[in-house]
N, C-alpha and C positions, 0 to 999 in steps of 0.2 A: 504494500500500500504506500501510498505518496505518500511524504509530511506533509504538514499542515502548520501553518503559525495562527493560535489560537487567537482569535477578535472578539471581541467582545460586540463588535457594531457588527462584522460581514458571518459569522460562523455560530453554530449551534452547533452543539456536538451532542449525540445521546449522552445521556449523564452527566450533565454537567452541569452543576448544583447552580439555581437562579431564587437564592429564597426572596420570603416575602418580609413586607418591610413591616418590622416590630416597632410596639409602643415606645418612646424614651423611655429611660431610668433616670429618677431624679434628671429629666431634664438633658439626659446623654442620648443620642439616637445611637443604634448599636450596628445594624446596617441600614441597607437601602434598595433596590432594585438593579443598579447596578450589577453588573459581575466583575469580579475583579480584576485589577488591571494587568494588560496581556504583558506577556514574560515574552523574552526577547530569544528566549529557546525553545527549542525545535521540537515539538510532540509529536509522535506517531504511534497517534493512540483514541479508539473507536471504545466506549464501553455504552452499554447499553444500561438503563435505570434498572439499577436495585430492588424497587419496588415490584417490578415486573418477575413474574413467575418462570419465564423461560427466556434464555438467550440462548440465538442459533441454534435451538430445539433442545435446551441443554437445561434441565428445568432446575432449579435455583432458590435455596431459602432466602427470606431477608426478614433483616429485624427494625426496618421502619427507624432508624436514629434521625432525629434531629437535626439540622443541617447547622454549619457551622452560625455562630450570634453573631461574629465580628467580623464589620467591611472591611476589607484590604480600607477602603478612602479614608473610614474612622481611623483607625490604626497608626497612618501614615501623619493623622492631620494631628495627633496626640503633640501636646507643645513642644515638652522637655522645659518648662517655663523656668528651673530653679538648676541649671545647668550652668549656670555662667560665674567668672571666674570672683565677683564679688560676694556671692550667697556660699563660696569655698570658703573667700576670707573671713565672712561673719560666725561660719561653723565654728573656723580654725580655734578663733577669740574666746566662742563661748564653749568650746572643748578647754582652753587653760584655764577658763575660769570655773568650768566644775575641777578640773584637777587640782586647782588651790584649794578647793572645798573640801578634798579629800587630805590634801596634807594638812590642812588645818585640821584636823579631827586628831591627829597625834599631839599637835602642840597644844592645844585645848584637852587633853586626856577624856577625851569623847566614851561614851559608855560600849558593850558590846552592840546595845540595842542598837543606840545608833549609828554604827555602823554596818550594821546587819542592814538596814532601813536604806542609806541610802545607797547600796549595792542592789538591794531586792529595786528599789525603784529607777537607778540605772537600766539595769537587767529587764524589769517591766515595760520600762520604754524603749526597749531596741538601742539603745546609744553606748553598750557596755563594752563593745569592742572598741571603744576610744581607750578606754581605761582600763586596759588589761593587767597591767601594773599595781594601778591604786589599789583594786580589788583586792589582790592578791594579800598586798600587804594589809589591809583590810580583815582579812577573812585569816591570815597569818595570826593575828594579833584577838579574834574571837577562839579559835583553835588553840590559845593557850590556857585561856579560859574555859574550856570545856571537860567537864567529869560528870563520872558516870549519874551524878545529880542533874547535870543539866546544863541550864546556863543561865545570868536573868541579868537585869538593867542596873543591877547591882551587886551586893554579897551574897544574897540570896538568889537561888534558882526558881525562874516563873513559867509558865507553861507557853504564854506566847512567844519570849526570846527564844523559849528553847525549841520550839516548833520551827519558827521561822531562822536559826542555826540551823539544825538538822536537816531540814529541806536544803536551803545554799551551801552550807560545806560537803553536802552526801555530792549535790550539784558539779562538784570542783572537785569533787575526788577522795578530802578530808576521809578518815578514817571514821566515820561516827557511829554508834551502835543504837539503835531504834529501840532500845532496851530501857532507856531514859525517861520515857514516855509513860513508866510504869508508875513512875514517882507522883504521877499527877493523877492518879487514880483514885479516887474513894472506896468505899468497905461496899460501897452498891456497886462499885466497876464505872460509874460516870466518871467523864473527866471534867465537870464543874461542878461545884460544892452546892449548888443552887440553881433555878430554874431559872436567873434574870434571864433578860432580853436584853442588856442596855446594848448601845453602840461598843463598848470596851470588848464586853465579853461575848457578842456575834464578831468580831475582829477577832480576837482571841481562836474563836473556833472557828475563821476561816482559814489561818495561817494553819490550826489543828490539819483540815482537810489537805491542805495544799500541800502541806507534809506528807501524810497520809498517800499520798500518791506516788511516792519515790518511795516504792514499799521494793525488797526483796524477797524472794522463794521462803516462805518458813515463820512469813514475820506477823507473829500474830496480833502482836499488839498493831501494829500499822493499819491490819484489815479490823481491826474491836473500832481504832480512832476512826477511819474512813466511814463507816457504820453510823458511831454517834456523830459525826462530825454534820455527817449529809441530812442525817433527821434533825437536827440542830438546825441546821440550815433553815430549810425546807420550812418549817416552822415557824423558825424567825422573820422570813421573808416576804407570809402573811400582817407584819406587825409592825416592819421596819417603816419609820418616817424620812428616811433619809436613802432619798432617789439615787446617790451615787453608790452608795454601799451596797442599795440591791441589785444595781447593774452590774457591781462587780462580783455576788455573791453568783450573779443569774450564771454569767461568763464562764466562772470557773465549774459552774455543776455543768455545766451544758459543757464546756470545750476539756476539763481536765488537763493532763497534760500529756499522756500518749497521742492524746487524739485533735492536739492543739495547733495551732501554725503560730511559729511567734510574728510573724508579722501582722497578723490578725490581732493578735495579744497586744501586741505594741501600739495599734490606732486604736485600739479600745480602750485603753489606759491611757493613752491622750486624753481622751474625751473626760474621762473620768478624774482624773487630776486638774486638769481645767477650771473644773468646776466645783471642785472639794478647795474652799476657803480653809478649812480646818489646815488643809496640809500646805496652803501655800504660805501660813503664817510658818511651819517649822521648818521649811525645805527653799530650799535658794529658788527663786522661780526661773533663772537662768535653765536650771536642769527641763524645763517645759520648754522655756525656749529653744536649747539646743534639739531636743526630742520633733518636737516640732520641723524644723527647719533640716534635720536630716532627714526625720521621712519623706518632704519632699526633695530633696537632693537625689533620694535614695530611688524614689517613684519618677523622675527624668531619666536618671540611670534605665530603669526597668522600660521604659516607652521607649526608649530610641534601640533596646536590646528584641524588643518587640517588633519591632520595625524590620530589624533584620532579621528575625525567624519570618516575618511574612515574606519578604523579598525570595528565601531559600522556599519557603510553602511553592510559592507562585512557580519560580521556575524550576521546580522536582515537576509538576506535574499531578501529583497527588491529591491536589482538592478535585480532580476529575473523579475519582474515584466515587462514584456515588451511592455503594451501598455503604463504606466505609465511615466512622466518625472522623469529623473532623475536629479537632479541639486542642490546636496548639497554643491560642492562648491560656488554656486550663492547664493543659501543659504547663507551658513558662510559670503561670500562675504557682503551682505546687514546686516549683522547682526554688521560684523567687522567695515563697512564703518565709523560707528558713535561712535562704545564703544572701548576703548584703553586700559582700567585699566586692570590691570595683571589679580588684583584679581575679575575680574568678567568674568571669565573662564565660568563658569555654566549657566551665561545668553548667552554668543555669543552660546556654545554648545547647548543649549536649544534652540535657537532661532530657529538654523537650525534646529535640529532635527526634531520640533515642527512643522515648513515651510515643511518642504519635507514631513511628513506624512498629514500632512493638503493638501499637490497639491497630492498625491499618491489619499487620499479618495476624494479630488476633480472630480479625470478620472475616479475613478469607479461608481460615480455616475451619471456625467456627458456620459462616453462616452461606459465603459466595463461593467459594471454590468448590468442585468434583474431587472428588478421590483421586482419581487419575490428577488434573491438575495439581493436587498439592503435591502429590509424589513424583512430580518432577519438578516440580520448585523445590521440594528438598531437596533434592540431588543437585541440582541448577545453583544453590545456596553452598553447600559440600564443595563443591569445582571451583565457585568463586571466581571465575574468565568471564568477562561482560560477549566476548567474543563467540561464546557456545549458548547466547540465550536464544535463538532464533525459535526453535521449536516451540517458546514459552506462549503463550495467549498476551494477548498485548497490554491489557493492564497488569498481566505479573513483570512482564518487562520494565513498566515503571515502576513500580514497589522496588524490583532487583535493583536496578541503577540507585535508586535513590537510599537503598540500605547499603549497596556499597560505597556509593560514594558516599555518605556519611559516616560507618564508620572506618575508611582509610583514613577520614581527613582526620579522626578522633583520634587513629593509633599515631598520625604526627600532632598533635596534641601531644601526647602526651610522651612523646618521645621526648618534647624541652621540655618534664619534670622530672620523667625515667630516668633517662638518660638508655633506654633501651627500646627496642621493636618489640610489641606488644600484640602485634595483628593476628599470628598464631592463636595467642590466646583469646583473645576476643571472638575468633572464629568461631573457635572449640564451643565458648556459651553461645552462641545465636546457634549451632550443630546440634548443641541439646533443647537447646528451647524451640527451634522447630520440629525436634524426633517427639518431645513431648506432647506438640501440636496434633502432630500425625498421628499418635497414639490416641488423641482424643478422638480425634477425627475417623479414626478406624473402629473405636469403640460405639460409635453414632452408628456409621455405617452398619454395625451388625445388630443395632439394636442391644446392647450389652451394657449393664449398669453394674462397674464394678464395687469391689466391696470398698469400706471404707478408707484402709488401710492403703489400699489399691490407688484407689482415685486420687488420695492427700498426696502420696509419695510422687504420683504424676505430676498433680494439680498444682505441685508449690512452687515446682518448676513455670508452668505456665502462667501463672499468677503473674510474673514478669520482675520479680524484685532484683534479681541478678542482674538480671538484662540493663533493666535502666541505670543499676546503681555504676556496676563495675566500670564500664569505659568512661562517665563523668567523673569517676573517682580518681581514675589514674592522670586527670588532669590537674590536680591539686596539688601546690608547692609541698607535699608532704611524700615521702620517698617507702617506695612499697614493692621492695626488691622480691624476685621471684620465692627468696625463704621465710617472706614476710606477708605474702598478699595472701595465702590459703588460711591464714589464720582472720584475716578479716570476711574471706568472699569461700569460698566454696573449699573445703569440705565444714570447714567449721560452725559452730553453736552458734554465733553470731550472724551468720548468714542464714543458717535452719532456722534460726526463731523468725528471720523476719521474713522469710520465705512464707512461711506458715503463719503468722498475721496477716499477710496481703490476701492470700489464697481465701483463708475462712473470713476477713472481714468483706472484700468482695460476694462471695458466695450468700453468706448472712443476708445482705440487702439485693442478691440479682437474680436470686435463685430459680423466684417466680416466673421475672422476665424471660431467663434465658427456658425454662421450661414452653412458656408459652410458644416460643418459636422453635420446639422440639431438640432443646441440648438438656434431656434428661440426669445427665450427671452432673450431680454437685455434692457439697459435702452435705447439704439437707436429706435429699433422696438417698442417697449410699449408707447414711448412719441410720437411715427408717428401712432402711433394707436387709440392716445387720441385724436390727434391733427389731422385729413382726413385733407391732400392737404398737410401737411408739407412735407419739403424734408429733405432726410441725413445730408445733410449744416445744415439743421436749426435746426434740433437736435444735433447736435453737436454745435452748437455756443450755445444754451440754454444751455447743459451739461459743458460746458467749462465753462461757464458766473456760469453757480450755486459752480461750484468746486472751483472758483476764490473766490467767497463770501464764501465760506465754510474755506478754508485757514485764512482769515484775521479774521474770528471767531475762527479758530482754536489758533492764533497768541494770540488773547483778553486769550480766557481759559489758554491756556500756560502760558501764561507771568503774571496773575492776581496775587495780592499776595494772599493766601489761606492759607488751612492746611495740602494741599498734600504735600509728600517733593517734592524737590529739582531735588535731581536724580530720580525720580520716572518719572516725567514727563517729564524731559531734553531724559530719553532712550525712553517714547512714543513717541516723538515729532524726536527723530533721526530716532525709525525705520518708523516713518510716511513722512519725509523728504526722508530716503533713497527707499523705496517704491515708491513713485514719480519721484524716479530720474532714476527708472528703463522702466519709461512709458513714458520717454519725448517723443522719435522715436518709443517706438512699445512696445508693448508686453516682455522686456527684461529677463523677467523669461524663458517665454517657448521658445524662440527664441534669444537664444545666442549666436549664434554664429557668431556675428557681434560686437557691439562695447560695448556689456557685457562681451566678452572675452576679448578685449583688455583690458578694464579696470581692468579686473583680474590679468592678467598679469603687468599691470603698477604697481598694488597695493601690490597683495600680493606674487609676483614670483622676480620680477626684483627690487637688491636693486639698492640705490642710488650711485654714484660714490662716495666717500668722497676725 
């Protein structure tokens, strides 16, 4: 077949997505009738709509996804308004001036409290990798102070310093033991003497909860505090007069922190500090200001990073693809949630790229390819020669190009951190994550629902957490020599746990969908299949119950001291947080257009007032 250069004025091509034009958001139109603007490369490439039951007599499932929310036009016309080299200098200013903040607390012999205080509200507002230093020393000088009593604002040990110690030093690594937490206990097991409500003691037991969350395997008092902590809540929050307290109580029961984005975290605690008088009389209001003023430095950054995953979108070829999701900026979005460094451009672009062509081979194994077709795109994948793909069907050919050249470009990426050729490896995981594919895919085809055991050991693989994580990773100034990387990425505990959170937190919210369009295996149906007489309830309370235990091993790995770096496992553990925070209500990948787009828009469209 001819090429073709895609127009958007002279050419329709079957499948090639023309959504319709959605309401604004707050006042943001998201697309328009347009089609995106044409790439200056060469497609040669015919697909027929997804929607449609047969192509070239070839009959075909599809699962009806959503078409992408964001115009290439919006996208491009995004400002960068706080990019310019005078909103660097004003940063600069008010970054030295919290850092005298903090050595002032040594020469004024500051309590633990407060210095616990203004680390936690650093750290809350996203601005704490200015001050990686202060902290330190900071939280050096709490950590002398701490025994197995506790910790408190004075000689004596109180339950809030030493809740909100326990959380930030377990945070940073501190050795602390959650044993302490005993000492605050009564002869009834509650951990307050009395039933107040006041403002003091709903603070008190939310730093309890907040704690509570950075639980390890075993810890029982952590899950007795998370228990009272929540009904404590809950209760209080019927009663509380004070609007900003219960936005913040609302925040942390609803986002927790496995399942949290801190960039989310951090404009929500904007808002919330703002507007809390009480804390601007004890805290510099500089710290709001700097907070401020970088998250929109931070959100120009992200728009113009945006900018260039659409430019690569457009000219891959791949928004053609029309049974496919398209959601790269969801993508970028979970990528961005967690990583802020300028200079780590190459993992956020990575991330998404690596996400969107991982859910693209997702649908075609799942829901658009033949059996035949996929088994020779495995094999076509295995060879790796753009030069043998002829035989392929012509939208596999675009998937292939645009999965190798993506990641060759990744393995020189990461070649100036390596300082080695990485492509080997990277192979090998895309080798297993499409044999995995296949294996689903063959299990469909015979109509075979295996058992539980069966399908996790598959399914964790597909779930995609290797895939995504590993080649952004190896982009990171942090050095992950060949007798160093299996203890972060595959075969090891660290990688099995989060394998197996993505798999079942996925599964948990899509089970039904993907059922509906006949992908009968999930871990819901396999564990009701092991188990004759269970119901749906009950496999999902076991699934829930296991992903909970999996987290606070997740937490032990993370937090352990080792030989991994630092950063290595701070970005596994953020994209593994922000992945979770996409599945609290549903399925938030494939089904955005609800409070995934909001959050887009809060984070990376709309700056802050200053």
């Amino acid at each position: 077949m001819a090429s073709i250069f895609l127009s958007p004025l002279t050419v329709s091509l079957p499948g090639l997505k023309n959504p319709s034009p959605h309401k604004p958001i707050n006042g943001v139109k998201l697309f328009t009738n347009a089609f995106p603007k044409p790439s200056s490369r060469r497609v040669d490439l015919v697909v027929s709509k997804a929607s449609t039951t047969t192509h070239q007599s070839t009959a075909r499932r599809t699962a009806n996804h959503h078409p992408n929310l964001w115009d290439d036009d919006f996208i491009h016309s995004l400002p960068k308004a706080y990019s310019s080299p005078s909103y660097v200098e004003r940063a600069e200013t008010l970054i030295r001036e919290v850092k005298e903040m903090f050595n002032g607390m040594s020469s004024h012999n500051s309590s633990a409290q407060e210095r616990l205080s203004i680390v936690d509200n650093v750290e809350r507002l996203g601005i704490d990798r200015h001050f990686q230093k202060e902290i330190k020393e900071a939280l050096d000088y709490v950590y002398r102070y701490w025994n197995e009593d506790g910790i408190g604002s004075g000689i004596y040990a109180d339950l809030n310093t030493t809740a909100l110690a326990l959380r930030i030093l377990r945070l940073h690594r501190y050795q602390v033991s959650s044993g302490v937490l005993e000492n605050f206990k009564g002869k009834d097991g509650q951990f307050l003497s009395s039933n107040s409500q006041s403002n003091q003691d709903v603070k008190i037991m939310l730093n309890l909860f907040r704690a509570s969350l950075i639980a390890f395997p075993g810890e029982k008092v952590m899950e007795e505090a998370k228990v009272f902590a929540t009904t404590y809540l809950k209760q209080a929050m019927t009663n509380i007069e004070d609007a900003n307290l219960s936005q913040e109580i609302q925040f942390n029961l609803q986002y927790g922190w496995h399942t949290n984005m801190p960039r989310l975290e951090a404009r929500n605690y904007i808002d919330i500090y703002e507007a809390n008088t009480s804390w601007m009389k004890c805290t510099n209001k500089k710290i709001l200001d700097l907070a401020k003023l970088d998250f929109n430095m931070v959100q120009s950054m992200q728009q113009q990073e945006l900018q260039v995953l659409s430019r690569w979108l457009a000219d891959s070829g791949l928004p053609q693809l029309d049974f496919a999701r398209n959601r790269y900026v969801e993508y970028y979005f979970w990528a961005a949630g967690g990583c802020v460094e300028p200079k780590y451009f190459a993992y956020r672009i990575g991330c998404a790229k690596i996400a969107y062509l991982a859910t693209v081979i997702d649908d075609i194994y799942d829901t658009y390819g033949t059996l035949g077709e996929l088994k020779i795109f495995t094999n076509a994948i295995k060879r790796w020669d753009p030069s043998t793909i002829d035989h392929l069907p012509k939208y596999m050919k675009v998937v292939f190009m645009a999965l190798y050249e993506t990641v060759n470009e990744m393995v020189k990426e990461a070649t100036k951190t390596q300082g080695r050729d990485t492509l080997d490896y990277a192979r090998k995981v895309w080798e297993i994550f499409l044999d995995s594919h296949m294996q689903e895919a063959e299990w469909l085809a015979a109509d075979y629902i295996p058992t539980f055991d069966e399908y996790l050991e598959n399914a964790k693989i597909t779930g995609g957490a290797r895939i995504v994580i590993l080649q952004p990773l190896l982009t990171l100034d942090a050095l992950l020599p060949d007798n160093l990387l299996p203890e972060i990425d595959f075969p090891s505990r660290f990688n099995e746990i989060s394998a197996l959170t993505f798999r079942l937190s996925n599964d948990i919210k899509s089970f039904k969908a993907e059922a509906a369009r006949g992908e009968k295996a999930s871990c819901v149906e396999c564990y009701m299949r092991d188990n004759l007489g269970s119901t749906e309830e009950e496999a999902l309370d076991y699934l829930n119950s296991l992903n909970e235990k999996l987290f606070k091993e997740l937490s032990l790995e993370y937090l352990k001291l080792d030989n991994i770096p630092t950063c290595s496992k701070d970005h596994v553990v953020s994209l593994s947080r922000g992945f979770h925070f996409f599945y609290i209500e549903r399925d938030g990948f494939t089904i955005s257009t609800k409070d995934t787009r909001d959050h887009i828009v809060k984070i990376l469209v709309q700056p802050i007032i200053l």
